[in-house]
PADOGU-638433 format. One line per 8 residues: number of its first residue (from 1); for each residue x, y, z of C-alpha. Coordinates in nm, 3 decimals. Each point is the difference from the previous one (the first is absolute). Example, Ala and Ser with C-alpha at 12.3 -4.5 7.8 and 13.67 -1.06 7.14 Angstrom:
BEGIN
1	1.230/-0.450/0.780; 0.137/0.344/-0.066
END
This chain:
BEGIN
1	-0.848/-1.324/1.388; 0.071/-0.371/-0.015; 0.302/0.068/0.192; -0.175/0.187/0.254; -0.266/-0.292/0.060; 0.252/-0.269/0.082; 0.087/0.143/0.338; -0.365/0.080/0.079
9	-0.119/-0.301/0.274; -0.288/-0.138/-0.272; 0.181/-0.148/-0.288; -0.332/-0.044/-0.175; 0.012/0.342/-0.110; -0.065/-0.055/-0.369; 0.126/0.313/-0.251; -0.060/0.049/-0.367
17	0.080/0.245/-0.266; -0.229/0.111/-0.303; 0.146/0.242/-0.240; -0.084/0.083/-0.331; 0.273/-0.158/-0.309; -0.025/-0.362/0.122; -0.285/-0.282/-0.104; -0.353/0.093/0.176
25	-0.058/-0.355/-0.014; 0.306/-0.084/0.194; -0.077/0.239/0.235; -0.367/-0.115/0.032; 0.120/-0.344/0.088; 0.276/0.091/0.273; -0.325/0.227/0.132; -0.270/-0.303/0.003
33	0.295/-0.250/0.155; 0.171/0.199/0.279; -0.283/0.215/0.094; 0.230/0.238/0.133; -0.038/0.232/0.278; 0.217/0.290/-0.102; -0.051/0.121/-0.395; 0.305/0.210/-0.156
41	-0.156/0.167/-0.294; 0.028/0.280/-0.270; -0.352/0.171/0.002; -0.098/-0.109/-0.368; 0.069/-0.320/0.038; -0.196/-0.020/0.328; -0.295/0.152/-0.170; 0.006/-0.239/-0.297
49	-0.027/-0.313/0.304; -0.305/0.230/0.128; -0.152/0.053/-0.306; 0.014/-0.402/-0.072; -0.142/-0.060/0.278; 0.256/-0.219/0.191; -0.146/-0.161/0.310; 0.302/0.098/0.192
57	0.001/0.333/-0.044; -0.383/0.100/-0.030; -0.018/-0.105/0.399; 0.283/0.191/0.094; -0.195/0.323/0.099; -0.158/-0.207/0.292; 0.330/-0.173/0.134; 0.236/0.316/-0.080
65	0.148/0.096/0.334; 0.308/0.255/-0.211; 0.069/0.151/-0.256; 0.360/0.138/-0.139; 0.052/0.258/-0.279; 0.336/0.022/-0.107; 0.200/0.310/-0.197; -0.329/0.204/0.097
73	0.134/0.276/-0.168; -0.110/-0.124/-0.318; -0.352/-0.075/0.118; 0.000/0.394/-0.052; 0.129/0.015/-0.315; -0.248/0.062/-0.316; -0.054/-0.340/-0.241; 0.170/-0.198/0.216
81	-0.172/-0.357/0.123; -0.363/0.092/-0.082; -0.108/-0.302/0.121; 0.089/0.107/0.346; -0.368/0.154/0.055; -0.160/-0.317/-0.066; 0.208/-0.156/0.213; -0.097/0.241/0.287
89	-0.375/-0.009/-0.094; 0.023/-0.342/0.014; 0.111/-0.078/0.304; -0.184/0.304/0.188; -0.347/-0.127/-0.162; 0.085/-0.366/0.107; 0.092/0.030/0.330; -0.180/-0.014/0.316
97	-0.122/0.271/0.178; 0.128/-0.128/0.340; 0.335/-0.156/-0.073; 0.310/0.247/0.003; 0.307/0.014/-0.214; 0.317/0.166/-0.011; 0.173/0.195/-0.248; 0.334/0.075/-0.026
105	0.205/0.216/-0.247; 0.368/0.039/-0.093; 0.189/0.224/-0.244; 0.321/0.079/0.021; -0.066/0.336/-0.194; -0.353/0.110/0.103; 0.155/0.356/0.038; 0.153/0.027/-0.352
113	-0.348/-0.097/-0.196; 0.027/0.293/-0.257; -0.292/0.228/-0.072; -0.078/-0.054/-0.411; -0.022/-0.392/0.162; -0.285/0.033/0.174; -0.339/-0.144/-0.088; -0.273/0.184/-0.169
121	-0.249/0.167/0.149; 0.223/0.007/0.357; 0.023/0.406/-0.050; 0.350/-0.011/0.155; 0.018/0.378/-0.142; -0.245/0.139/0.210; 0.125/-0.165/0.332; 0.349/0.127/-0.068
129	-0.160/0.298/-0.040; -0.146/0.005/0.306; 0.286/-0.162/0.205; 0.257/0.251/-0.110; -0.275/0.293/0.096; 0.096/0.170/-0.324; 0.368/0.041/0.079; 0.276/-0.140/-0.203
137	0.163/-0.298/0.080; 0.346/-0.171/-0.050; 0.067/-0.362/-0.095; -0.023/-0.089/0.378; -0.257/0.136/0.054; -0.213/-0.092/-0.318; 0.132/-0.368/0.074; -0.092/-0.002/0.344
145	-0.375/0.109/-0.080; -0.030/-0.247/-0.273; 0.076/-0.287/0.233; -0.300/0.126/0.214; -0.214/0.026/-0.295; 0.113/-0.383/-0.123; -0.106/-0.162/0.360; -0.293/0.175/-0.013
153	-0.078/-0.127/-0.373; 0.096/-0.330/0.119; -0.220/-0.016/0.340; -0.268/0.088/-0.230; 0.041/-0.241/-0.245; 0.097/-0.297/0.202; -0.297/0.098/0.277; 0.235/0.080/0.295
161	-0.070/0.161/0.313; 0.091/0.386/0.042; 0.193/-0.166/0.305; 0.189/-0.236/-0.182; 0.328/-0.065/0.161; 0.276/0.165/-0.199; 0.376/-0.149/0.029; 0.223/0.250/-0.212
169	0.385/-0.159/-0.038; 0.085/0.216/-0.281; 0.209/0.246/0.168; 0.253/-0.033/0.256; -0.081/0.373/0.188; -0.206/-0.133/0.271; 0.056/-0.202/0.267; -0.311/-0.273/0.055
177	-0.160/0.198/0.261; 0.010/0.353/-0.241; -0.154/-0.212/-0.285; -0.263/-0.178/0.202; -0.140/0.338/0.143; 0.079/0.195/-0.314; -0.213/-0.247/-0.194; -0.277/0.039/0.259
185	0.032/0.392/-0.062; 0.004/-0.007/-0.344; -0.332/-0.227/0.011; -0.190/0.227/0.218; 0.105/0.328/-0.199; 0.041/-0.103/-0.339; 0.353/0.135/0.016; 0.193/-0.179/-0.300
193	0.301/-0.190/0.101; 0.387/0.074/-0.002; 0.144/-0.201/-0.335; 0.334/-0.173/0.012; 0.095/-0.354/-0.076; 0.193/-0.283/0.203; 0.252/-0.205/-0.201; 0.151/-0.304/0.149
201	0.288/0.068/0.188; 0.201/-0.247/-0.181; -0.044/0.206/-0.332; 0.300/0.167/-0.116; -0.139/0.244/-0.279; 0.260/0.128/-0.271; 0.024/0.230/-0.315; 0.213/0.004/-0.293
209	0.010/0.277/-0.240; 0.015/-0.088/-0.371; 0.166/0.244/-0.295; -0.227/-0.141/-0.224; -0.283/-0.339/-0.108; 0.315/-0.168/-0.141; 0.191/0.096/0.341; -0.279/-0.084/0.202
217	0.023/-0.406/-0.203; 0.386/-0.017/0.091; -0.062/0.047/0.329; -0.266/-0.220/0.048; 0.246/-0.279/-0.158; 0.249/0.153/0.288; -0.258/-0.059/0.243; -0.127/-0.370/-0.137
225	0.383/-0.106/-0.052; 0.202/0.193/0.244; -0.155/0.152/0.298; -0.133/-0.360/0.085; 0.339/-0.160/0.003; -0.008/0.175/0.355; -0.365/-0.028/0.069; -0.171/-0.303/-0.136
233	-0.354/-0.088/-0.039; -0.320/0.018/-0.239; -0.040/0.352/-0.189; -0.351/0.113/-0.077; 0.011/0.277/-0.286; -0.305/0.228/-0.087; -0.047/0.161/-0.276; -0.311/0.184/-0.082
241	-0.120/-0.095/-0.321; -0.047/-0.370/-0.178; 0.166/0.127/-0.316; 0.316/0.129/0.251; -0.030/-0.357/0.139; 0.084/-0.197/-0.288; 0.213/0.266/-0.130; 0.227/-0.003/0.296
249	-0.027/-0.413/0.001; 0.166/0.012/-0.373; 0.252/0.164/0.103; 0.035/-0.196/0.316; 0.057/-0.365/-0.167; 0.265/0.120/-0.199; 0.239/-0.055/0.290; 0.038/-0.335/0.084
257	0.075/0.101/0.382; -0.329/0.115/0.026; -0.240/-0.171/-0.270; 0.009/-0.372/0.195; -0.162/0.191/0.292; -0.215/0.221/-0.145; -0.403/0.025/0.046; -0.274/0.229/-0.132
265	-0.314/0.065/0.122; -0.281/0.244/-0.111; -0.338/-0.005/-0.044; -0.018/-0.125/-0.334; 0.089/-0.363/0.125; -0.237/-0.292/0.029; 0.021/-0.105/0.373; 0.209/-0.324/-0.049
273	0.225/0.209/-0.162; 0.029/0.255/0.250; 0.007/-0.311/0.276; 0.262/-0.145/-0.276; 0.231/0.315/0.086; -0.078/0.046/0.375; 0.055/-0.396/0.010; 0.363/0.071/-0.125
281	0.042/0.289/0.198; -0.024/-0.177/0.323; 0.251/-0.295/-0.142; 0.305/0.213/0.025; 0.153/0.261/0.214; 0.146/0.186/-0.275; -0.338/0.025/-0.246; -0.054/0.333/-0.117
289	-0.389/0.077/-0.096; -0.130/0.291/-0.233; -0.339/0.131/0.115; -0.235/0.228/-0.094; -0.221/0.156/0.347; -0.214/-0.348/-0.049; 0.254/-0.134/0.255; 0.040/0.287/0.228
297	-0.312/-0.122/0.212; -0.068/-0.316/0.166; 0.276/-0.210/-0.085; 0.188/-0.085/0.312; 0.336/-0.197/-0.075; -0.041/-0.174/0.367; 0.204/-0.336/-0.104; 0.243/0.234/-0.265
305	0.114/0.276/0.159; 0.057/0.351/-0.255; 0.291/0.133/0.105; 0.014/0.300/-0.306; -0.352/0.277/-0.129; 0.144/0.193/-0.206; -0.210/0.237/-0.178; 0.135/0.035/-0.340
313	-0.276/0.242/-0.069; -0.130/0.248/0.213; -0.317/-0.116/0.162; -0.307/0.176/-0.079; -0.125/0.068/0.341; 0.132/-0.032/0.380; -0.200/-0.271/0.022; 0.117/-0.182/-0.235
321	0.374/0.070/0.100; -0.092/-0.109/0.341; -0.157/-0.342/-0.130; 0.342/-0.057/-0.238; 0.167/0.049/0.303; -0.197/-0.219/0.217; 0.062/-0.356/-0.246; 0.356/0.033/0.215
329	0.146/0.028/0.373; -0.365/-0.212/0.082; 0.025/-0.193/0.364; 0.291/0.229/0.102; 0.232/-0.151/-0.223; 0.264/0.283/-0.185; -0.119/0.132/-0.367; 0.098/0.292/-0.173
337	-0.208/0.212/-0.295; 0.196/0.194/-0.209; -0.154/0.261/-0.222; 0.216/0.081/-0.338; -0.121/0.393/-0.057; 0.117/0.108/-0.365; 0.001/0.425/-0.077; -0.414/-0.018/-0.138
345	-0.108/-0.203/0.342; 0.125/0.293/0.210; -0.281/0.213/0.024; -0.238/-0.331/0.071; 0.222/-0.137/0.247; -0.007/0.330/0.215; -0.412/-0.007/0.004; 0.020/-0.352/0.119
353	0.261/0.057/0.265; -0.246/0.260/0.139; -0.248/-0.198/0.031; 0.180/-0.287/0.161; 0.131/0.250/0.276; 0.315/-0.161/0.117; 0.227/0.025/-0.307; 0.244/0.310/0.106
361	0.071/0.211/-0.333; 0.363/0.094/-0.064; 0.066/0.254/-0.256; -0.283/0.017/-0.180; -0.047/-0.343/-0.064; -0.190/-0.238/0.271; 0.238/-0.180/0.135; 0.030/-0.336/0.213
369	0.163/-0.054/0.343; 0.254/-0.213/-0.122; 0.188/-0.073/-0.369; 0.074/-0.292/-0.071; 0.337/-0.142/0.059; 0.237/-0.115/-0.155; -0.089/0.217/-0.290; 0.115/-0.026/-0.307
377	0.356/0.117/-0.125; 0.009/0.186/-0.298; 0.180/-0.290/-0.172; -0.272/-0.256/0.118; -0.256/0.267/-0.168; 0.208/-0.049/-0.339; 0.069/-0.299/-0.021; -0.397/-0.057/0.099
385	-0.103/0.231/-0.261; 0.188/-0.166/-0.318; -0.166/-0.363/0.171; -0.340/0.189/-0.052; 0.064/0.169/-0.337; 0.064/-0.349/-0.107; -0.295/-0.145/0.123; -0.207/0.249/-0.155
393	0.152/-0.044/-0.306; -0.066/-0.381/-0.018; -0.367/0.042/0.121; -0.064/0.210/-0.250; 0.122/-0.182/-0.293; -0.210/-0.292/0.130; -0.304/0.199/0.019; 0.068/0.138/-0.356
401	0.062/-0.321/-0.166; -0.358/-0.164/0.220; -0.181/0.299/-0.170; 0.105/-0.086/-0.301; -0.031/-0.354/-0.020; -0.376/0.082/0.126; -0.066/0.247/-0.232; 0.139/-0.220/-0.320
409	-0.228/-0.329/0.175; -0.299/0.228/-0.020; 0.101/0.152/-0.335; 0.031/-0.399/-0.132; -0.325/-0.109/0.170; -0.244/0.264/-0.111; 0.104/-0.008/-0.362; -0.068/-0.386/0.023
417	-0.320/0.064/0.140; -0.069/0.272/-0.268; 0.132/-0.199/-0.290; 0.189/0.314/-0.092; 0.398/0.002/-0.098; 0.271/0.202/0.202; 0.200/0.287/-0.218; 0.323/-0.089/0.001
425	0.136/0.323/0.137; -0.090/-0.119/0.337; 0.253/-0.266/0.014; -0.255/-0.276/-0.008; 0.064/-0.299/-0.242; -0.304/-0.200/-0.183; 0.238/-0.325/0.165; -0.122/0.176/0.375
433	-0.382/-0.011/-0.095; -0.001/-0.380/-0.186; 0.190/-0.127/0.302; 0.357/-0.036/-0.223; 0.315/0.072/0.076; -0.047/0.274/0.267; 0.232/0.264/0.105; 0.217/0.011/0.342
441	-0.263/0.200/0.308; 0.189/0.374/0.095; 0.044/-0.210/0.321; 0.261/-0.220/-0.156; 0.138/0.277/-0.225; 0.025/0.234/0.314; 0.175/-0.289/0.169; 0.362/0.076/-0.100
449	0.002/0.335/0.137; -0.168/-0.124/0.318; 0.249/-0.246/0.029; 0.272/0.288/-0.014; -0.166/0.221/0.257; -0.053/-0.324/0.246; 0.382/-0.066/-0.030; 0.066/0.370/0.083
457	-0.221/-0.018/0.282; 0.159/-0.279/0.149; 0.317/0.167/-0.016; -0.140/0.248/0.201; -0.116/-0.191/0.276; 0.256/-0.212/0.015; 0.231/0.298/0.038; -0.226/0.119/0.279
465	0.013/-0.327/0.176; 0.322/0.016/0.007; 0.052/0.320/0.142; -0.243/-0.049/0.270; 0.211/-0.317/0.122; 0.271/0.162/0.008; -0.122/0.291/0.222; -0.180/-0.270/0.251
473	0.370/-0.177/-0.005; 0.152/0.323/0.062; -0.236/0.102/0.301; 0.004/-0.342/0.147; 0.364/0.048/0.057; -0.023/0.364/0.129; -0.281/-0.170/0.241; 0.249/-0.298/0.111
481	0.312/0.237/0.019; -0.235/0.253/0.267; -0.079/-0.312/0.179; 0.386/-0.141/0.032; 0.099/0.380/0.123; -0.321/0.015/0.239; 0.126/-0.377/0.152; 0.342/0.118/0.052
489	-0.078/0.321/0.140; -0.186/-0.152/0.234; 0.231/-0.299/0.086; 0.252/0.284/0.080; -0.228/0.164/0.209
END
């Protein structure tokens, strides 16, 4: 938005964000100072300001000229930003009868809201019902209805017009004129709209199949270590749960290639933290971050470009695949999202692909236009695999010796606290509760065979480095001897 504003002809333009997970009071200052004229802000938080009664923001109603809801799908979803209401109340009860204001809103996946989402008491049901006249419907159909039944929700709840302008760029069917009067046909007959959605052009979308979860972690290390010798750039990986997260991040920092660079993000976090990782995202081109969906909205890498989504889990819904997808190829630049399908995501990839419309299927299995090249050889998937195995290996160790150096701390500390003594069968020594003598932390005992697996590791990669120079050695000379015989050709000629 800021960037926006600097080539708009009043540089006064003052903007300010207010988001819940930073200071209130900070936030209150920056408010009372700049007195800005547009407000960025996450509904709670904006409702707390309200509530306090911030002298900015309780005028507003009268001086509001716009207003701009964001991801509006979600304004449709059930326990999600209940302060939204008051919001609405508030500024429809404060504002003057004769002064108008516009409203605009944007979702890139209005038409993929999905029906056990919806708010209560909407009775989505019963218009279904009576949109599909009875009959059964297929996914296209079912989708397409739902989307009417969404804008509908939303005109009501935001207080729209029934002739509220409608701009639909989520499929790529129509020309401008056939969506303009379709739109305007739809409106008058309360015909529900075609479905589809419009990726970026510069999107290259990819699939590899894994054997198996520990298949599926080689070839992620492929992807992280290999693939982007050829095509560098920031990797964004999703996984789908917190736990999967940090599991996936254990195994991750085992390789030194990879741990210096290496992020995580989920919704656990405080927000310096998170701002701590996104902070050392942006600070080099080859950071790798490991996200849960909190990042697959609203973060937009304008000034660090993400050059790799890849979807180590399936996504849940089409929607949220499409948002993955859209953290890359942003301001026409080249991305790519590659989802890694193992044998159980099979059956869940080939519902989503029907619902996204304009993934082909190939034998069975939803397919996507293009794979991704080079692939792997079967050596590279060997030699990747042992790397992995190895990395497992050592993360788990670590994790078993942390567990058990917590568990013995706790063990120590409660029986101090009680007053009580440790049986000795538990491998506890009187020296470890009077603070004698103690004896050496699992970490330290766990250390040697670390040490082992580390060395064999770098073996490994050091063999693999090797091999890869000499294959770019050996195709830089195949590429200079093809350029000598196109030269002389042509001289001849």
């Amino acid at each position: 938005m800021r960037a926006i504003v600097t080539h708009v002809t009043s540089p006064s333009i003052a903007i300010e964000s207010i988001v819940g997970g930073i200071s209130f009071q900070k936030q209150d200052r920056i408010l009372k100072q700049h007195k800005p004229d547009i407000i960025v802000a996450t509904p709670g938080r904006l409702w707390e300001f309200i509530q306090a009664g911030h002298e900015h923001l309780i005028s507003m109603p009268r001086t509001l000229v716009g207003v701009v809801f964001d991801e509006a799908d979600r304004l449709v979803e059930s326990q999600h930003f209940v302060e939204l209401g008051s919001i609405l109340k508030f500024l429809r009860d404060k504002r003057p009868e004769d002064m108008k204001r516009q409203t605009f809103v944007f979702s890139a996946t209005l038409t993929f809201v999905h029906n056990n989402a919806m708010l209560p008491g909407s009775n989505s049901k019963k218009l279904m019902k009576n949109l599909s006249n009875g009959k059964k419907m297929d996914i296209i159909s079912k989708l397409g209805k739902f989307a009417f039944i969404t804008r509908c929700l939303l005109r009501d709840m935001l207080g729209l017009s029934a002739k509220a302008k409608v701009v639909d760029l989520s499929s790529s069917e129509f020309t401008e004129n056939q969506k303009n009067s379709s739109t305007e046909r739809q409106q008058q007959s309360g015909e529900a709209p075609k479905t589809g959605v419009l990726l970026p052009s510069s999107l290259s979308e990819y699939r590899l199949i894994c054997q198996d979860q520990v298949d599926k972690d080689a070839l992620l290390v492929w992807l992280l270590m290999a693939a982007r010798l050829t095509n560098p750039g920031r990797a964004l990986i999703f996984i789908n749960s917190k736990s999967g997260a940090r599991r996936l991040s254990g195994v991750l920092r085992q390789c030194p290639e990879i741990s210096s660079k290496l992020g995580l993000l989920h919704a656990d976090m405080m927000q310096k933290q998170r701002l701590r990782s996104l902070e050392r995202f942006q600070a080099s081109e080859e950071a790798v971050i490991l996200a849960t969906d909190v990042a697959a909205r609203g973060l937009d890498f304008a000034s660090c470009p993400v050059s790799w989504v890849i979807h180590f889990d399936i996504p849940r819904t089409a929607e949220t695949y499409i948002h993955r997808s859209g953290r890359t190829a942003r301001a026409n630049r080249p991305g790519r999202s590659v989802v890694l399908i193992a044998p159980g995501d099979i059956v869940h990839w080939r519902k989503l692909a029907k619902n996204l419309r304009h993934l082909p299927i190939d034998k069975g299995i939803p397919d996507l236009p293009d794979l991704l090249e080079p692939l792997p050889t079967v050596e590279d998937l060997n030699r990747f695999r042992s790397i992995t195995h190895l990395m497992r290996q050592m993360d788990e160790i670590q994790h078993s010796a942390s567990k058990k150096d917590a568990d013995r701390d706790w063990l120590v500390r409660t029986a101090r606290e009680a007053d009580v003594d440790i049986d000795s069968d538990l491998g506890i020594s009187s020296d470890d509760e009077e603070g004698g003598p103690k004896r050496k932390p699992a970490k330290q005992i766990a250390a040697k065979s670390l040490n082992s697996l580390k060395h064999e590791l770098s073996s490994l990669l050091h063999s693999w480095k090797q091999s890869t120079n000499r294959k770019e050695k050996k195709n830089q000379k195949l590429f200079y001897r093809s350029k000598k015989c196109f030269i002389s050709q042509d001289f001849t000629a």
